[in-house]
C-alpha positions, 0 to 999 in steps of 0.5 A: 820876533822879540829879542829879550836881554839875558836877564830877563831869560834867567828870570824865565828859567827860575821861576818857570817850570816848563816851556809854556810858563817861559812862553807866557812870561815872555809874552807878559814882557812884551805886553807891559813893553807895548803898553809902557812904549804907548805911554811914553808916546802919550806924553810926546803926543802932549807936548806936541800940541801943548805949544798950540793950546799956551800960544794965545797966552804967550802972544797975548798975556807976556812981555816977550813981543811976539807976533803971529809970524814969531809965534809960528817960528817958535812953533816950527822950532821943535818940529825942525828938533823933531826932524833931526831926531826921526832920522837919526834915532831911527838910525841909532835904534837899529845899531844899537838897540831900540831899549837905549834909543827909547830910554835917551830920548824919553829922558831928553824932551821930559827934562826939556819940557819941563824946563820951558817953564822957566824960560825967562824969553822967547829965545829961551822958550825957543831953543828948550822947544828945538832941543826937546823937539829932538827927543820927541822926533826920536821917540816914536820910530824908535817905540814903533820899531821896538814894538814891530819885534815884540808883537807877532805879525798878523798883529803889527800893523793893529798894533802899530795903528793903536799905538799911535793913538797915544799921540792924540790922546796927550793932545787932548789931555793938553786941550782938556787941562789947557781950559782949567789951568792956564786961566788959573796958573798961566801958561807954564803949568802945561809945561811942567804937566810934560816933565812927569814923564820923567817921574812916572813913566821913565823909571818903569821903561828903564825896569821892564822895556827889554833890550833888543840886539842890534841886527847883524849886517852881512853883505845881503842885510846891510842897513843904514841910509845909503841902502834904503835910498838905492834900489829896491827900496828908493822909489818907496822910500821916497813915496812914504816920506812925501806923503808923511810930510804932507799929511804931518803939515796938515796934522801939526798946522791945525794942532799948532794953529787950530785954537788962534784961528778959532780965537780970530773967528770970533770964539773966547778961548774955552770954546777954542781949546774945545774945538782943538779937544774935537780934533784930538778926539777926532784922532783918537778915534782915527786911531781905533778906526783905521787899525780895524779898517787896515787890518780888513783892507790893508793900510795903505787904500784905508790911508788913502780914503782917510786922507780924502775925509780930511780934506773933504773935513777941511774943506767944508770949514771953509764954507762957514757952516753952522758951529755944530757941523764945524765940531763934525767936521774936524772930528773927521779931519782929526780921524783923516790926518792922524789916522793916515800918519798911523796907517803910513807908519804901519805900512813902512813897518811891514813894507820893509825888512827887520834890519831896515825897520827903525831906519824906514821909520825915522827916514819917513818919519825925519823927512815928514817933520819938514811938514811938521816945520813948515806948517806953523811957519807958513800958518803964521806967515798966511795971517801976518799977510792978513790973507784971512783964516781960511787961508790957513785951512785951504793949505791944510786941506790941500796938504792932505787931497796930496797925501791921498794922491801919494799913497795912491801912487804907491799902491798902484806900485805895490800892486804892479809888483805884486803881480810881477812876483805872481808872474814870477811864481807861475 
């Protein structure tokens, strides 16, 4: 159900005349708030793979010494922001409001982004990408969790779906500006492209995204960690952010990594940043793919089959098959480790109540970003060891057959509850 501020009610009683005019202005509010909260996702999605696609450039073409093992370090930096931000904007959306939440943490990696442009060293560059890691990671539980109250239920889970499909939509437009411009302008480019969220985007979810209230706590509806890590809710709790955490190592790895390790197999870096485009496109089409599916047999069994085609994606990789099938293949990885975390995502926002909503998500969402840290890191260290490209796609593709295993165990317990209420009930 949406809660919409008290101006925006007044607005309804002047200019409609009855009771199904009010109605359709409340749900065109809505309507532009999802598509605004989508945007806004968009460019999160940019700027988290836009590091991926400068990365060569900044070992390669700057007199900053980076390594491979530094490079990986820089690039779990703003996941390691983006884990703080998950879990305490989460929290911070259900005390007080997704509105706020949203606004704070759009303004926050924008501006920050931007501002990597001019970052005169790496530690710099580094410590700009933490701190815009933190609005990153607070964004998307805290739009999700807004989005779940302004859309009726039979539809969240779609729309929850969809919404992510925002996120490989800005990778692919990194990918897809990253092969013109950096050549051209150089790396700080894709920077400053991050920073108009700030000039487009914000302004407009200041004026239409409406306030939520705060949910009332009473002593059957407390909030907050200490609830969601007790019982009833620990064992899911638990479940869902392990299998966030696998299936973001397997996303983040490959959109942190993915255009070096092709660039190493021998590829220049326009046909890289292509099979990087692939993936994201892969994603993009994941998000489209898995809504329907989850919507026809449920997200958590779609997550699981979706994260089985990216290892089985991944896997073949390894094999050295001919260049078109490896374009194939990582479409499917695209399609298997984005649309798990988009199914993840929706099966938390239906799974738990209101009131625990933004929290569930930023607690899934904050322990998953330890895959998100860890995966560039580990990438990074696998090839400093000279153990080879393939070590990096075995990592991914095992990161992702454990996601599967995960989700399956929580629906081997939902089913077993199920039936225990059905029992109940007879």
């Amino acid at each position: 159900m949406a809660y919409i501020s008290p101006a925006v009610d007044e607005d309804a009683e002047r200019h409609a005349p009855d009771n199904g005019a009010a109605e359709f202005l409340s749900r065109k509010t809505s309507t532009m708030a999802v598509i605004l909260c989508w945007l806004l996702v968009v460019f999160d999605g940019y700027d988290l793979i836009v590091y991926g696609t400068v990365q060569s450039t900044l070992i390669n073409g700057t007199d900053w010494g980076l390594t491979k093992g530094t490079a990986g370090t820089i690039g779990s930096l703003a996941f390691l922001g983006m884990l703080i931000g998950a879990i305490f904007a989460g929290r911070l959306a259900d005390a007080l409001g997704r509105r706020r939440t949203i606004l704070m943490c759009a303004v926050a990696f924008s501006l920050l982004s931007a501002l990597c442009a001019f970052a005169p060293n790496a530690w710099a560059f580094g410590l700009l990408r933490l701190l815009a890691g933190i609005g990153l990671g607070g964004l998307v539980p805290s739009a999700n969790a807004l989005v779940a109250e302004l859309v009726p239920d039979r539809w969240r889970s779609a729309v929850a779906t969809l919404m992510m499909s925002g996120v490989p939509l800005g990778g692919t437009a990194a990918a897809l500006a990253g092969i013109p411009l950096i050549p051209t302008f150089g790396w700080s480019i894709m920077f400053l492209i991050a920073g108009l969220a700030l000039v487009l985007v914000v302004p407009l979810a200041w004026k239409f995204l409406p306030e939520t209230a705060a949910p009332k706590v009473t002593a059957t509806t407390r909030n907050g960690f200490g609830i969601l890590l007790r019982a009833p809710y620990l064992g899911a709790s638990s479940l869902f952010a392990l299998a966030t955490l696998a299936t973001l190592f397997a996303w983040y790895g490959l959109g942190t990594w993915l255009p070096n390790l092709m660039q190493l197999a021998g590829y220049n870096l326009g046909s890289a940043l292509t099979f990087a485009l692939a993936l994201n496109l892969g994603a993009v089409a994941g998000s489209v793919i898995t809504a329907w599916a989850g919507g026809r047999f449920g997200p958590i069994p779609t997550a699981i089959g979706a994260a089985a085609c990216a290892a089985v994606g991944l896997a073949v990789i390894m094999t050295g098959p001919d260049v078109v099938v490896v374009y194939l293949m990582l479409v499917l990885a695209g399609i298997g480790t984005h649309g798990t975390q988009c199914l993840i995502i929706a099966a938390v926002a239906s799974h738990f109540p209101g009131h625990l909503r933004g929290t569930a998500l930023g607690w899934a969402l904050g322990v998953g970003r330890i895959g998100a840290v860890a995966a560039p890191q580990l990438g990074g260290l696998l090839l400093a060891a000279g153990l080879g490209v393939n070590s990096n796609f075995i990592a991914f593709a095992a990161a992702a057959a454990l996601a599967a295993l995960l989700l399956g165990t929580i629906a081997v317990r939902v089913r077993a509850t199920s039936t225990i209420l059905e029992g109940k009930a007879s």
